[in-house]
N, C-alpha and C positions, 0 to 999 in steps of 0.2 A: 584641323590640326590641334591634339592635346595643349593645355598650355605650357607642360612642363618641358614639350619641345620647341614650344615659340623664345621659350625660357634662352634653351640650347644653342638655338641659332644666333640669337641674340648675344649670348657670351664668347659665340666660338672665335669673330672678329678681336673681341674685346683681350682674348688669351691668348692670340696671335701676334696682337700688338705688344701686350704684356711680354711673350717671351722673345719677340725683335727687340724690344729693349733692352732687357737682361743680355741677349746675344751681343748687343751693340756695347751696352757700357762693360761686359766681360772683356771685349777686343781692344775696345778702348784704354780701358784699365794695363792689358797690355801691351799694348804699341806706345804710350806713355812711358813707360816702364821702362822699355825698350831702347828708346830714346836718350833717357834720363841718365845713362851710363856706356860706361866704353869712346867720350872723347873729351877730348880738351880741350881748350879754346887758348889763341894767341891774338893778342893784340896787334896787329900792324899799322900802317900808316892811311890803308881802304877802310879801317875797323877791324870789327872784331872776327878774325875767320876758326871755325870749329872743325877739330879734323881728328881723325884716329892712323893711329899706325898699328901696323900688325907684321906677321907673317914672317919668314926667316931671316938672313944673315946676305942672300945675295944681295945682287944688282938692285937699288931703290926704285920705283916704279910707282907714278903719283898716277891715280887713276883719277877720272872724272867723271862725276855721275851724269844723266839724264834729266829730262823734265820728272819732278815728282822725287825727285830721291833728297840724297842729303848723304850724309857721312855712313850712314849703315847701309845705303845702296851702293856706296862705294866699297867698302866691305864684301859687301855681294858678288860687285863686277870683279875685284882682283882673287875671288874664291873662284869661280864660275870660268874665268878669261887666264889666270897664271898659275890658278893650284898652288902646291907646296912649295916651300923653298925661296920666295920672292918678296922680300921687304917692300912693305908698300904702303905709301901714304893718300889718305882718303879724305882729303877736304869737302866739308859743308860749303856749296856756292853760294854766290850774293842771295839775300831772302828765305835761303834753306837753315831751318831748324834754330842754334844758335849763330849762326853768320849774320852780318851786319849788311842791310841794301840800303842805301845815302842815296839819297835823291840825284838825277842825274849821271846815276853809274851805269858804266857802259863795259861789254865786254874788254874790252883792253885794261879798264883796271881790273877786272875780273881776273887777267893773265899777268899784272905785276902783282897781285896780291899771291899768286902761287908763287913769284919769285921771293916774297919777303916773309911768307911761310917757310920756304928754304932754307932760307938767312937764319929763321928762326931754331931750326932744326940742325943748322951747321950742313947742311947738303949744297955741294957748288952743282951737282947734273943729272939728272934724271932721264929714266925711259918714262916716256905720258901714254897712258889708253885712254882716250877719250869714248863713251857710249852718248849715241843719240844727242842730247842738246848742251851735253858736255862738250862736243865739236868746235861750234865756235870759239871758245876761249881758250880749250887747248890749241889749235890752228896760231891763233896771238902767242899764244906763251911763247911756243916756237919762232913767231914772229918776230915779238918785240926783246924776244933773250932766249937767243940762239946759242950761245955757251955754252944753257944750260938744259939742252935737250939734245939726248943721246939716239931719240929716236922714238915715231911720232906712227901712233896705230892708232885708226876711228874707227870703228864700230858702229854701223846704221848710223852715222854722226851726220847733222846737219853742216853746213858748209859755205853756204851762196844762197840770197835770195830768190827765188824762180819764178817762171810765168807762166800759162796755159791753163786747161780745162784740170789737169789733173791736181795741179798744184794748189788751184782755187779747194780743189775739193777736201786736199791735206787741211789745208785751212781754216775748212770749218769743220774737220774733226780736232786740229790744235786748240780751235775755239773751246768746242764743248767738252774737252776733256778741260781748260782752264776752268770754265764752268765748275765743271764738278769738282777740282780739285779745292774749289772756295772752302766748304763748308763738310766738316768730321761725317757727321750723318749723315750728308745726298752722296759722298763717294762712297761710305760702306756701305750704304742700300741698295746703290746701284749697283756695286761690284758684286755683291750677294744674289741680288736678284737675275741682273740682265750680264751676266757675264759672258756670254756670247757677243753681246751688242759693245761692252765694252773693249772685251780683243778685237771687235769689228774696227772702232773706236781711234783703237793704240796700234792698225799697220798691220793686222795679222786677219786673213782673210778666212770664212768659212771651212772651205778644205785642209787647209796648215790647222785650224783651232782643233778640228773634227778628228787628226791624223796623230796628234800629239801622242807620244809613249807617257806612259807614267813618270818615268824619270824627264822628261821635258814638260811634262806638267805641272808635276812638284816645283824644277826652278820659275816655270812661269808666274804660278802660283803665288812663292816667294816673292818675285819681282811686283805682285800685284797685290797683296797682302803687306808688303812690306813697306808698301807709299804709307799705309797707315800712322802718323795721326795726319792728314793732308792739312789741319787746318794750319800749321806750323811748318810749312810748304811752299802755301799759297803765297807768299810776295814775290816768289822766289818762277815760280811758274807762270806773274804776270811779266815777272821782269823776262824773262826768255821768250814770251810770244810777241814781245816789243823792239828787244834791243836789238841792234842790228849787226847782221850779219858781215863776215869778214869780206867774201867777195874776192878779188880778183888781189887781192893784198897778200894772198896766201902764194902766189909766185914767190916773193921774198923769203918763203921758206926751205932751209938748205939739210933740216934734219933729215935721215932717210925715214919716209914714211909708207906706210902700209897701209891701205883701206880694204875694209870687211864690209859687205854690202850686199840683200838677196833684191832682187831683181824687182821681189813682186813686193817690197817694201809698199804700203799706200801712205806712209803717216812723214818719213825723211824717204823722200822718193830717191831712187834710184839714179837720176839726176846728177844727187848733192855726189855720190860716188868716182860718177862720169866725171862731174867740173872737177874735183880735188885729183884728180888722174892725170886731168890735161893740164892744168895748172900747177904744179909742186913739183917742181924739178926731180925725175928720177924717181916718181910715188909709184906703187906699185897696187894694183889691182886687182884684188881675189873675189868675184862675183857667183854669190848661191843663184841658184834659180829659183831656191822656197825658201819660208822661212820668214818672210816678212818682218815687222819690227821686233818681231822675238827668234832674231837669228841666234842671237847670243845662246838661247835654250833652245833652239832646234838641232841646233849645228855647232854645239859646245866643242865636242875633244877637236873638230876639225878649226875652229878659233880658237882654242887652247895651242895645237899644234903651230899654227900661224904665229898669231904672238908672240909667244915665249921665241919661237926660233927667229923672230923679227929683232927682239930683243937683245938676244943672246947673241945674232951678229955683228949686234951694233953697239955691244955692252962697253966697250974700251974706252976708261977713264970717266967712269960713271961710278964709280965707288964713294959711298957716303966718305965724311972724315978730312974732305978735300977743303981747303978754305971757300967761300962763300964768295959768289962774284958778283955780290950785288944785287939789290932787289929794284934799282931804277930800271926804268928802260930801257935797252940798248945790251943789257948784262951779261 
């Protein structure tokens, strides 16, 4: 072989590397950015919690992100889940972005720090969506301050601890998605690289990834692109593969609630669906059969439909402007 192709071979790693970098700190550079604007932060009495508001003039609607998100994945969910017209407040959870995790917190204050969010913003009641691992502490909120919830929708939301072959198995994709959500560079190389392995990953099986339309792969995309910068994430996504679950405490809940849930879920099994149905007085049950952890973009206008009309029944005396009932527990 000439030398000035031993040359070639030689450098083509070297250029490869070169321009993943440039790719990497270009994305970087942006999800920074990104970040860096559009919330605000309130002091309460859990710390410091980071949140944005958006959207129109209706009914308030506190959404809840996910493992991995923060205040602009909440942003996401109340685009993607209520569309136009729906005032809504999108809190940073414990650990996420600028929110504060104290040693020791548990989801329960997780759900009076949404109440003294409220206080802060002068809202006495809210309609809550919960997505994915935003479940648990929305389920509390309703819980521990039932006043101030008009009415309680999950979204592939976790719910109850569980047991068996399949659940082990969620478990150690919870694991290695914690894994990777550590450190900036091992999630965008791997989301770049192995992104099949990664929707494997996150609940969404081969056939649902392979079936995807353009427009549900854009919001998937979004949802997956948008965890970006994780390492400003991470305390946040140790704290939810830890803390524990509400369990059988969610009987005490009296809001009317709605669960969205596709069957072939592998990441918040289908399960967590079942338990929050037989458990919660009067909950109501809408089950996909596909769609996995990205039912939310597989099955959008059909979870838009749901919601908002979940909402919209349950809307009376949910109007911001009302005096505040308190952000202890009980409120």
């Amino acid at each position: 072989m000439p030398k000035w192709s031993l040359i070639v071979v030689a450098l083509v790693p070297v250029l490869l590397a070169a321009a993943a970098l440039a790719a990497f700190r270009h994305d970087m550079a942006d999800a920074y950015r990104r970040i860096g604007s559009g919330s605000q932060v309130a002091r309460v009495p859990q710390g410091d919690i980071e949140y944005a508001v958006g959207g129109g003039s209706g009914p308030p609607v506190l959404v809840v992100h996910g493992s991995g998100g923060g205040f602009d994945q909440g942003e996401l969910l109340a685009r993607a889940a209520l569309g136009d017209g729906w005032r809504w407040i999108a809190p940073s959870r414990f650990g996420y972005l600028r929110s504060t995790l104290r040693d020791g917190a548990t989801f329960d204050d997780q759900a009076d720090a949404y109440a003294c969010l409220l206080d802060h913003l002068g809202i006495a009641r809210v309609a809550v969506v919960a997505l994915s691992h935003g479940g648990p502490s929305a389920l509390l909120f309703a819980v521990r301050h039932p006043r101030r919830v008009s009415s309680l929708t999950l979204i592939s939301a976790g719910v109850a601890a569980q047991d068996g072959a399949a659940q082990q198995q969620a478990s150690r994709q919870g694991d290695a998605l914690t894994a990777i959500f550590q450190q900036d560079w091992r999630y965008w190389l791997f989301t770049k690289v192995l992104r099949k392995t990664f929707l494997g990953l996150m609940g969404v099986d081969s056939a649902v990834a392979a079936a995807l339309t353009t427009e549900q792969r854009r919001l998937a995309d979004e949802v997956i692109d948008g965890m970006n910068p994780v390492s400003r994430r991470a305390a946040g996504t140790r704290f939810d593969n830890r803390a524990a679950m509400p369990n059988r405490r969610i009987t005490a809940i009296r809001a009317p609630t709605l669960v969205l849930h596709a069957r072939d879920d592998t990441l918040q099994l289908f399960d967590h669906a079942e338990y929050a149905a037989a458990h919660i007085p009067g909950a109501r049950l809408v089950a996909f059969d596909r769609g996995g952890h990205l039912l939310l973009a597989v099955e959008r206008d059909a979870v838009m439909e749901a919601t908002t009309g979940h909402i919209r029944a349950h809307a009376g005396g949910a109007a911001a402007g009302l005096a505040p009932a308190g952000c202890a527990a009980g409120g």
